[in-house]
KERO-591984 format. One record per residue (C-alpha): residue number from 1; x, y, z; residue in three letters. Coordinates in nm, 2 decimals. Example, Ala and Ser with C-alpha at 12.3 -4.5 7.8 and 13.67 -1.06 7.14 Angstrom:
% residues 2
[1, [1.23, -0.45, 0.78], "ALA"]
[2, [1.37, -0.11, 0.71], "SER"]
//
This chain:
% residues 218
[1, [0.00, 0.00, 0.00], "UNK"]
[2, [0.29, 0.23, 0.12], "UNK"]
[3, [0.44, 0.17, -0.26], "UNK"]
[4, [0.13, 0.25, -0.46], "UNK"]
[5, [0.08, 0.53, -0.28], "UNK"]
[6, [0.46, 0.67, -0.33], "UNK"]
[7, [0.41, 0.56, -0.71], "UNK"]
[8, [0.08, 0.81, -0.71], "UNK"]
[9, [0.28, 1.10, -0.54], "UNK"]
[10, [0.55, 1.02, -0.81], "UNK"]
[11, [0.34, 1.01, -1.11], "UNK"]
[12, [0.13, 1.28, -1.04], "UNK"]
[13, [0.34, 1.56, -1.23], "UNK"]
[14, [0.38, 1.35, -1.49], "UNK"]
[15, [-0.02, 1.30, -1.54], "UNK"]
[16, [-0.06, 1.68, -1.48], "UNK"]
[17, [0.17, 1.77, -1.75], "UNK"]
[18, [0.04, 1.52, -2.00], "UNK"]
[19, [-0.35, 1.61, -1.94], "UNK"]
[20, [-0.24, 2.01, -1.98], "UNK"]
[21, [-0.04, 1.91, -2.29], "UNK"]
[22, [-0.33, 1.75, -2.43], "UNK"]
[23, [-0.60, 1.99, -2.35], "UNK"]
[24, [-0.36, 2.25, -2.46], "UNK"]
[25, [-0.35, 2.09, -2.81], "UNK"]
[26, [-0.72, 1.99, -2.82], "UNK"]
[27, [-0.81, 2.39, -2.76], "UNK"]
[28, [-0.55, 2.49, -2.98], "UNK"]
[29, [-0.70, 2.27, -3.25], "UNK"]
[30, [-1.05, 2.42, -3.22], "UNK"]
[31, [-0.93, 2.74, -3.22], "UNK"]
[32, [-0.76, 2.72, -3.51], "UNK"]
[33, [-1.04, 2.57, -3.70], "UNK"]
[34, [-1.29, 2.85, -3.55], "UNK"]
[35, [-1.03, 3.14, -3.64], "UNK"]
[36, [-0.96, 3.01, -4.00], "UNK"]
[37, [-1.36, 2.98, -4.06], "UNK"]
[38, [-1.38, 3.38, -3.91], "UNK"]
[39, [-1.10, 3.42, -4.16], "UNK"]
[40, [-1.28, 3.23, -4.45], "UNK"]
[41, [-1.64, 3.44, -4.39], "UNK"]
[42, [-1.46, 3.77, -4.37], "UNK"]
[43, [-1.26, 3.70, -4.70], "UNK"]
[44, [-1.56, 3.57, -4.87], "UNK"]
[45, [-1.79, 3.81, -4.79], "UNK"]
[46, [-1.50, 4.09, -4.77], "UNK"]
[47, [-1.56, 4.23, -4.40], "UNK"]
[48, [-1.41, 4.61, -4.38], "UNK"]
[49, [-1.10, 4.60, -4.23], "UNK"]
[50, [-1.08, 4.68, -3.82], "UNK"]
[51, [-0.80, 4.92, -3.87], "UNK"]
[52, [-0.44, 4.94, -3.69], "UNK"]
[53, [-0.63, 5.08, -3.36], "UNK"]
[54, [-0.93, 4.85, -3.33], "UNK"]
[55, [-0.70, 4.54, -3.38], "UNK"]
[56, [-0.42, 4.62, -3.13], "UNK"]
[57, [-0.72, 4.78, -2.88], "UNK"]
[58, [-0.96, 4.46, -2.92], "UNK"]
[59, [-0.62, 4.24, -2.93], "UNK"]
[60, [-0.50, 4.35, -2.60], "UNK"]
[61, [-0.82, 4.39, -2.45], "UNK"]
[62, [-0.95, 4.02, -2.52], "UNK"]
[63, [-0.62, 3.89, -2.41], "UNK"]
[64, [-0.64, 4.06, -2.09], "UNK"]
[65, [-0.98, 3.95, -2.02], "UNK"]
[66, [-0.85, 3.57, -2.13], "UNK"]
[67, [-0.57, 3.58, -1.85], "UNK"]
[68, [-0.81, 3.70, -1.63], "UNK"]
[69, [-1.05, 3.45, -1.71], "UNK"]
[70, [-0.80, 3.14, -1.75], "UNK"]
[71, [-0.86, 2.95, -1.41], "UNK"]
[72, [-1.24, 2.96, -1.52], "UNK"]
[73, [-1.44, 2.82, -1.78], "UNK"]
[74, [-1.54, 3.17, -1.91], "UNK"]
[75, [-1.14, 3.15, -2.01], "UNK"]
[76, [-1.28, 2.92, -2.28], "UNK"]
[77, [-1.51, 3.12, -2.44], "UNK"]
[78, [-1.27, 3.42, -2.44], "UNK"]
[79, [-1.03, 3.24, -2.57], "UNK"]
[80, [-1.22, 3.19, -2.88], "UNK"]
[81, [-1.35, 3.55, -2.87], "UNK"]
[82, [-0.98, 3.64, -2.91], "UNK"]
[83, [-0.89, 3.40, -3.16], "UNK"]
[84, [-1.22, 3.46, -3.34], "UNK"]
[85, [-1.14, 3.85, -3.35], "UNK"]
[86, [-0.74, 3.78, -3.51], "UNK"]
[87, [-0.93, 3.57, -3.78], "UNK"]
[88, [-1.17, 3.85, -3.89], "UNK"]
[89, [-0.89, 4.09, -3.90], "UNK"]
[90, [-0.66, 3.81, -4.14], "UNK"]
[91, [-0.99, 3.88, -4.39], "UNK"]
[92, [-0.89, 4.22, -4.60], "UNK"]
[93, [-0.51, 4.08, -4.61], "UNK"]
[94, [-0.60, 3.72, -4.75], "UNK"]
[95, [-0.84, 3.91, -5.00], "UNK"]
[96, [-0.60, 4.09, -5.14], "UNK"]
[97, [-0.44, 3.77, -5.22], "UNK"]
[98, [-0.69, 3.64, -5.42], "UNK"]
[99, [-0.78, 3.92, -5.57], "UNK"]
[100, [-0.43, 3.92, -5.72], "UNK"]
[101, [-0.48, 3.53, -5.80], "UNK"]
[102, [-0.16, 3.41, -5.58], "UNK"]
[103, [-0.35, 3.16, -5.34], "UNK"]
[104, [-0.04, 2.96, -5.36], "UNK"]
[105, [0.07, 3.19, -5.15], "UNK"]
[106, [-0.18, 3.11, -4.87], "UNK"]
[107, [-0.11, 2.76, -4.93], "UNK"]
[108, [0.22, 2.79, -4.86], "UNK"]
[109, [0.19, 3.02, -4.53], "UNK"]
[110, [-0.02, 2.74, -4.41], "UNK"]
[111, [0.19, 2.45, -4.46], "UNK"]
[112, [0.49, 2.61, -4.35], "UNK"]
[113, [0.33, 2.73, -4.03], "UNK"]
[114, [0.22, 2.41, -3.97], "UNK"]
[115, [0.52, 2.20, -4.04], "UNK"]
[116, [0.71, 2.47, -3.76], "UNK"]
[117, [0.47, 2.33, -3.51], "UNK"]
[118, [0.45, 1.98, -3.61], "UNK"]
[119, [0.92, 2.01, -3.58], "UNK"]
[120, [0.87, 2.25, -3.28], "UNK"]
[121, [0.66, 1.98, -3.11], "UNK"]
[122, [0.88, 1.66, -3.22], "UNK"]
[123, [1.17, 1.84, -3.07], "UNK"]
[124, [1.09, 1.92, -2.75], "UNK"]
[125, [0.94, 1.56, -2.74], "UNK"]
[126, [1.23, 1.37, -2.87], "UNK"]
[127, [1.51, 1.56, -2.71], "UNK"]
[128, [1.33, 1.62, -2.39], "UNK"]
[129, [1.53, 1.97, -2.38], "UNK"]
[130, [1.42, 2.22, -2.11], "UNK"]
[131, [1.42, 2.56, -2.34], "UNK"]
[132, [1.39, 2.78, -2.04], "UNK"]
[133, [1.74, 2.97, -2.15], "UNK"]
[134, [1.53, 3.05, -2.46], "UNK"]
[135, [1.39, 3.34, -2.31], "UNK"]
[136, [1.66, 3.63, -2.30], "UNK"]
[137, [1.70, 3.47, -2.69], "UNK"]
[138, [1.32, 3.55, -2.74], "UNK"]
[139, [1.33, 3.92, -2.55], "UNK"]
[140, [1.67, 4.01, -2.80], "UNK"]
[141, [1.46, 3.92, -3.11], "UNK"]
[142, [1.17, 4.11, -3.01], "UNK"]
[143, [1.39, 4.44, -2.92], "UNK"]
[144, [1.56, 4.36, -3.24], "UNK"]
[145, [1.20, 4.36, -3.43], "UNK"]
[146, [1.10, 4.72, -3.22], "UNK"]
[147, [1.47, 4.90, -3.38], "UNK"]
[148, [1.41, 4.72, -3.67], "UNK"]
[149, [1.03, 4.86, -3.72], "UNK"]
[150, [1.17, 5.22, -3.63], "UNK"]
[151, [1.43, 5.19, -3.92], "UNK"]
[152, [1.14, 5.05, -4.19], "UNK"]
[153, [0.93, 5.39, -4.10], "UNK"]
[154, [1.17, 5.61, -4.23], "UNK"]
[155, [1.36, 5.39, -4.49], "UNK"]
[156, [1.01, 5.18, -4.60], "UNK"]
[157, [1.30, 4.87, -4.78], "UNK"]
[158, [1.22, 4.56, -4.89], "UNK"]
[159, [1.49, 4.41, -4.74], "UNK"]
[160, [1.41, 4.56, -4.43], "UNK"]
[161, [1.06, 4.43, -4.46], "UNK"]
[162, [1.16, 4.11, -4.48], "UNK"]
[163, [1.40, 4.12, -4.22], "UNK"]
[164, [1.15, 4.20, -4.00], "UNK"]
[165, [0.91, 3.91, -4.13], "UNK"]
[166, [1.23, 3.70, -4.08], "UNK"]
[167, [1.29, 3.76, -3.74], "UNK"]
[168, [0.93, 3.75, -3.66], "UNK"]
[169, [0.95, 3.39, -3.78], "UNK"]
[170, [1.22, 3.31, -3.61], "UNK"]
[171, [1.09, 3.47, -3.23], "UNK"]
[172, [0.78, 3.30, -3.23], "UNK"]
[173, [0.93, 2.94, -3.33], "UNK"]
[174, [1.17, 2.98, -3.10], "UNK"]
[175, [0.86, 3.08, -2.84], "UNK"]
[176, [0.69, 2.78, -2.97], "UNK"]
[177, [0.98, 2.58, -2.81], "UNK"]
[178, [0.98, 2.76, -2.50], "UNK"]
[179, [0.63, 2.69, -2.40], "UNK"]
[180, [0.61, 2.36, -2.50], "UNK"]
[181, [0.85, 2.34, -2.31], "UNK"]
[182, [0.72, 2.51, -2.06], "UNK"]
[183, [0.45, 2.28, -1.99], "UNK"]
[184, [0.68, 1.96, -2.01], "UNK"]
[185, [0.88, 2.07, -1.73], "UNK"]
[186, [0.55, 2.23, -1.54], "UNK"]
[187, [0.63, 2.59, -1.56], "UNK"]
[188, [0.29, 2.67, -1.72], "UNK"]
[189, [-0.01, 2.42, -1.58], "UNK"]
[190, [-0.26, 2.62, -1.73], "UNK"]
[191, [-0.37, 2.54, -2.10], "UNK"]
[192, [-0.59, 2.79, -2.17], "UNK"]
[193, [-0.30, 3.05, -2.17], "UNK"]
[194, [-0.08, 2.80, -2.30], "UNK"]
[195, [-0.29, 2.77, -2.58], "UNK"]
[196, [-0.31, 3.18, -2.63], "UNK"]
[197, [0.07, 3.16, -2.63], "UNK"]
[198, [0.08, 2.90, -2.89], "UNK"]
[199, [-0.17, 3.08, -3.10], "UNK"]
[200, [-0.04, 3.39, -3.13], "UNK"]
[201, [0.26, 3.25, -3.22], "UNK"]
[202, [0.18, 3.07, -3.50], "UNK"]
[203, [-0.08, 3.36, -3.57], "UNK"]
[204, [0.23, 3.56, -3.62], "UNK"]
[205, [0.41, 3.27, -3.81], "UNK"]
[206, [0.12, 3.28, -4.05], "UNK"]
[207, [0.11, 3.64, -4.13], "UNK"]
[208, [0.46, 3.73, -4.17], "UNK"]
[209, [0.48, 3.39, -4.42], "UNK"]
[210, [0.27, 3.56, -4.65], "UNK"]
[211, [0.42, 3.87, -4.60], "UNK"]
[212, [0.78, 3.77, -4.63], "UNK"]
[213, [0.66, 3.53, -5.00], "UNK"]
[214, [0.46, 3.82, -5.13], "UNK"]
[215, [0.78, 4.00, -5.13], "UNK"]
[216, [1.01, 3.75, -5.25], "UNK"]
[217, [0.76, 3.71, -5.52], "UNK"]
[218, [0.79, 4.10, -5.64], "UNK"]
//
């Protein structure tokens, strides 16, 4: 009796982190599904676009009340107010795109965004890697993108453009691997802001893939 019980103890972090790994992947599933049909009505029926404002005021705002919300089931339904709201405002961009007749572009954006989670996933799972020294990595890309944004407002390059979409890509991979990471090891135990995290990330992925082959293509 005294064994079974010190196997429970033992294996209790280990069923934590696989049910928050699980549920984080189940949401993030839906969510993807529910934001790319969002997407696919406001492209079809070609929604006006939110404008720079709206977008970063309803962004924010949603993902405050998400964190807020995240140790509740109402965390759920913000969650896919949130990632319902970035798939409306992916509509004017991705009907531009066909307007021009370059779906393969979309295509393209989507497979490569989801091959970066399928290798992000497979290598934090085969290598069993704690990426926890990813983050000063992650915060030097993302000051690198602000100085880099600054420069692209006065200069407007192509090249800088696409360094920016670069480095975009390469931050949120790399923030892919730190919270899946994260969960592995326990640092996060909540799925419904691991799943935000996740999201935005590839949301990010996504965007700056079409960005960054639209201007290759040119």
């Amino acid at each position: 009796m005294n064994q079974l019980v010190k196997d429970i103890l033992i294996n209790k972090p280990i069923l934590n982190t696989n049910k928050v790994l699980r549920n984080t992947y189940f949401l993030l599933f839906l969510t993807l599904l529910f934001s790319g049909f969002i997407a696919t009505i406001s492209t079809i029926y070609c929604l006006p676009s939110p404008g720079l404002l709206i977008v970063i005021v309803g962004f924010y705002s949603l993902l405050f009340l998400t964190q807020r919300l995240s140790n509740s089931v109402f965390g759920i339904f913000s969650t896919f107010a949130l990632t319902g709201f970035m798939g409306y405002t992916l509509g004017p961009t991705l009907s531009k795109i066909l307007f021009t007749g370059a779906n393969n572009i979309i295509i393209l954006s989507l497979i490569g965004t989801a091959l970066i989670l399928l290798f992000c996933s497979f290598y934090v799972f085969i290598t069993k890697k704690n990426m926890s020294f990813l983050i000063s990595t992650i915060t030097s890309g993302f000051l690198s993108l602000i100085i880099l944004s600054i420069l692209n407002s006065f200069f407007n390059l192509s090249i800088i453009s696409l360094t920016i979409s670069a480095v975009f890509i390469i931050c949120s991979s790399i923030s892919i691997l730190w919270e899946i990471s994260n969960i592995v090891y326990g640092g996060e135990t909540n799925y419904i802001r691991a799943t935000i995290s996740l999201y935005v990330s590839l949301y990010n992925i996504f965007v700056n893939l079409i960005s960054s082959i639209s201007l290759l293509r040119r």
